[in-house]
C-alpha positions in Angstrom: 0.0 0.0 0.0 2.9 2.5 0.9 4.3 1.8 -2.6 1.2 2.5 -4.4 0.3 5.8 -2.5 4.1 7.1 -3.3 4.2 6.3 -6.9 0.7 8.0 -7.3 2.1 10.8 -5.6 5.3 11.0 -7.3 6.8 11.9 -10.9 6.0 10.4 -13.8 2.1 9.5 -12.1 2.0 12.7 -9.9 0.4 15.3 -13.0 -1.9 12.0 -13.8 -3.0 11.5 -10.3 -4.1 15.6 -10.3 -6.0 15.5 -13.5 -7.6 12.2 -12.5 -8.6 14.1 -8.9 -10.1 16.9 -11.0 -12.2 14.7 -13.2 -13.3 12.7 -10.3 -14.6 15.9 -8.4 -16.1 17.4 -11.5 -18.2 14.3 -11.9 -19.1 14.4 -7.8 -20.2 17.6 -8.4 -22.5 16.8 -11.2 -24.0 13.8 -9.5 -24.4 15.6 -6.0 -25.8 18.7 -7.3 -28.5 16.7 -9.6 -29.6 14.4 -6.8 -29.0 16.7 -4.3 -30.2 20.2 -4.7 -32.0 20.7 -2.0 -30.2 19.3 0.9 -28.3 21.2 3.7 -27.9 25.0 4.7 -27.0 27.7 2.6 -23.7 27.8 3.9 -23.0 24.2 3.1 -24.6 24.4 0.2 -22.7 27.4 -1.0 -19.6 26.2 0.3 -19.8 22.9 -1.9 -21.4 24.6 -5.0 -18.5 27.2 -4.6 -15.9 23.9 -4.5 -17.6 22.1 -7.2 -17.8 25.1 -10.0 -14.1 25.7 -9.1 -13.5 21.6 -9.9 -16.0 21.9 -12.9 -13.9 24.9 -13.7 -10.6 23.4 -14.1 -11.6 20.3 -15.8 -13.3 22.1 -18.3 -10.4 24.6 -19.0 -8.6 21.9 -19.3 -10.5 20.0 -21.4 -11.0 23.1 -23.6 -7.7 22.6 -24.6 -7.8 19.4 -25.3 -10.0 20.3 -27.8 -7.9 22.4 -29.3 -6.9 19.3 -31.2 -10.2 18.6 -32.4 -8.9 17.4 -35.9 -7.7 14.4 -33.8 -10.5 13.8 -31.9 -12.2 13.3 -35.2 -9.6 11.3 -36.9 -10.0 8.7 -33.7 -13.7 9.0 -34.1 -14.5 10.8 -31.1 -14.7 14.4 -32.4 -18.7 14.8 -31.3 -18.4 13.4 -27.9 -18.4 15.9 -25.3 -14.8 16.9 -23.9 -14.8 16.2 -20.7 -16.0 12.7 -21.5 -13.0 12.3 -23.5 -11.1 13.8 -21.2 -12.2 11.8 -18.2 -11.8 8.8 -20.0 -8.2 9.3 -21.7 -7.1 10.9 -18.0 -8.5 7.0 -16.2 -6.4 5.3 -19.1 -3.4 7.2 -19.0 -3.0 6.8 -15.1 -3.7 3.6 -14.9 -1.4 2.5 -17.5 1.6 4.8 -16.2 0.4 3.7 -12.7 1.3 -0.2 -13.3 3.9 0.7 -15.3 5.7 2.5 -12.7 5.1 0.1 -10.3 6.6 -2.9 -12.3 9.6 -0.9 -13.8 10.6 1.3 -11.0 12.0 4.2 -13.3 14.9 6.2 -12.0 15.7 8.5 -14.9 14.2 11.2 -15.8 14.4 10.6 -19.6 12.7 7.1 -18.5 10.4 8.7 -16.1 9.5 11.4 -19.1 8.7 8.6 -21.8 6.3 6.8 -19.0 4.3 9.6 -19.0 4.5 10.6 -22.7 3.7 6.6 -23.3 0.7 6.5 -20.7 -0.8 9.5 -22.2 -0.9 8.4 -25.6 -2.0 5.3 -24.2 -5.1 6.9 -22.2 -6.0 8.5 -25.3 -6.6 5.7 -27.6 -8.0 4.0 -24.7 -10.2 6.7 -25.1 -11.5 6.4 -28.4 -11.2 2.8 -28.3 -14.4 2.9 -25.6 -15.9 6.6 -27.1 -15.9 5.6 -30.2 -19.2 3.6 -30.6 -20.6 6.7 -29.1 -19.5 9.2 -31.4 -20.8 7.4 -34.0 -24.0 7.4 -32.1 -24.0 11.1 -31.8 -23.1 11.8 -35.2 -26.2 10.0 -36.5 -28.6 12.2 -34.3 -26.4 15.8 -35.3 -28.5 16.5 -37.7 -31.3 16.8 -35.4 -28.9 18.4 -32.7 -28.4 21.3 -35.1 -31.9 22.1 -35.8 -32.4 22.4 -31.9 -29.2 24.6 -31.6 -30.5 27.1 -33.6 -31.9 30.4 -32.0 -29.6 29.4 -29.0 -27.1 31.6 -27.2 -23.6 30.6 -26.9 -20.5 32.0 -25.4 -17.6 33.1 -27.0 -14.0 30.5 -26.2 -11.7 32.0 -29.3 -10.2 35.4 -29.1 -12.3 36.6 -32.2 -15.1 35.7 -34.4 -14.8 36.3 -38.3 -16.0 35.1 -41.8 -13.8 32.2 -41.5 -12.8 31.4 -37.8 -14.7 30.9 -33.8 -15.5 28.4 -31.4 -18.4 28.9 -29.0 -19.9 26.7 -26.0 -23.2 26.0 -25.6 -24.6 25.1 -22.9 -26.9 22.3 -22.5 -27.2 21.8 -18.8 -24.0 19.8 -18.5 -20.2 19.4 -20.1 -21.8 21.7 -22.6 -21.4 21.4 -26.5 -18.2 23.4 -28.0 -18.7 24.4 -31.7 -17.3 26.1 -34.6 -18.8 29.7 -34.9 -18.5 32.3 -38.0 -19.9 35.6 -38.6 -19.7 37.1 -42.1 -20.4 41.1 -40.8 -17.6 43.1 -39.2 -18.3 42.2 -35.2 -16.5 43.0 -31.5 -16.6 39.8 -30.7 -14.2 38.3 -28.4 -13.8 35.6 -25.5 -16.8 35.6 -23.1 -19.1 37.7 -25.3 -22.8 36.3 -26.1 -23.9 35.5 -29.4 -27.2 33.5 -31.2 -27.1 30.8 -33.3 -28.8 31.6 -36.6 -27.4 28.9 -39.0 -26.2 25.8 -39.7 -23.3 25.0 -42.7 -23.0 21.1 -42.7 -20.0 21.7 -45.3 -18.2 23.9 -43.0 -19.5 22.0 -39.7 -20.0 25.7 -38.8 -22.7 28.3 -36.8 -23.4 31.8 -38.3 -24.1 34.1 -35.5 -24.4 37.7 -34.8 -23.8 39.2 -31.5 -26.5 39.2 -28.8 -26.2 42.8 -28.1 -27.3 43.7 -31.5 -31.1 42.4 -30.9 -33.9 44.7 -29.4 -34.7 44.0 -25.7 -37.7 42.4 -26.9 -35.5 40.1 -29.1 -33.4 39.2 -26.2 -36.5 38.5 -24.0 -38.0 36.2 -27.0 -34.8 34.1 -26.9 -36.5 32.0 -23.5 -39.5 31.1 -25.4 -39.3 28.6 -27.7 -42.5 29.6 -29.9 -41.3 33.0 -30.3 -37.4 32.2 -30.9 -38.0 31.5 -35.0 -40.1 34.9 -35.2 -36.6 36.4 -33.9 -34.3 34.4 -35.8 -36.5 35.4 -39.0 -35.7 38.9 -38.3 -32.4 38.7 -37.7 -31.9 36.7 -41.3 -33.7 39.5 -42.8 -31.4 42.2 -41.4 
């Protein structure tokens, strides 16, 4: 027991072991506060939502950049399942591989120690895709209906700018949330953290059109929460 706590907690396992923890709390955090919601004082209940956004927080940054390499992702045929699923799952697989590794080889050089964890995350990834796979191919069958519902949806800016050729967005959906690929063919401010509407789908470019939220009436913006009255809006906005 003493040797597995101290290679967990030591180089090459030791980054694994952290991005496991974080993965591990995110996914507390999602179970507690769905069955949970209504349990304990405010100040418990603040303290832990408090903890578990900062936990949900991290994993997403980090799996935000993960997805960075989203040509990847697709090549291994998990490009449409959510990030932090992928994320959780290559993280599981790459510290249990360098974990028994470690264990069995005992590395003392660094170079060694360095190619362990290169190994183990490569490893975790394909892991990964090996298990995700089925279920991206899943979720690529039902996209087409996914991008009819996305449509006349708010998203939030995650690239530094937003042009005729270039963005990613996250939507949210009431969990990992969905990151996409955004464009917007008129001059815009648009940067990181900004609001914008979904008001188109290009299957050829696997690509939104938006337009800033700020540039619909009040009335527009109200109409956005009700789902009758969101094609009246994005109607408008087409015909702008």
């Amino acid at each position: 027991m003493d040797a597995f706590v101290a290679t967990i907690t030591t180089f090459p396992v030791l980054p694994l072991t952290v991005l496991l923890g974080i993965s591990v709390g995110y996914w507390a955090f999602t179970l507690l506060t769905g069955a949970d919601a209504d349990v304990g004082g405010d100040a418990v209940g603040g303290g832990l939502k408090a903890a578990g956004e900062s936990v949900a927080g991290a994993l997403k940054s980090t799996a935000h950049q993960v997805a960075d390499a989203g040509e990847l992702l697709s090549v291994l045929g998990i490009g449409r399942v959510p990030v932090t699923m992928t994320f959780s799952a290559a993280a599981l697989g790459a510290w249990t591989s360098c974990t028994l590794l470690s264990l069995w080889i005992s590395p003392e050089a660094l170079l060694l120690k360095l190619a362990l964890l290169t190994g183990s995350s490569v490893a975790g990834l394909l892991g990964a895709a090996a298990l995700l796979r089925p279920l991206g191919r899943a979720l690529a069958r039902n996209e087409p209906a996914r991008q009819r519902d996305a449509l006349g949806r708010t998203c939030v800016v995650t690239s530094g700018k937003v042009d005729a050729e270039f963005g990613t967005a996250l939507v949210e959906d009431g969990g990992a949330g969905l990151n996409v690929h955004v464009t917007c063919s008129k001059p815009n401010g648009l940067k990181k953290g900004d609001r914008a509407l979904l008001l188109e789908f290009d299957p050829k470019k696997d690509s939104y059109e938006v337009e800033p939220v700020e540039w619909l009436l009040p009335e527009e913006v109200a109409s956005l929460d009700d789902p009758e009255r969101v094609s009246q809006v994005l109607s408008r906005v087409r015909q702008k």
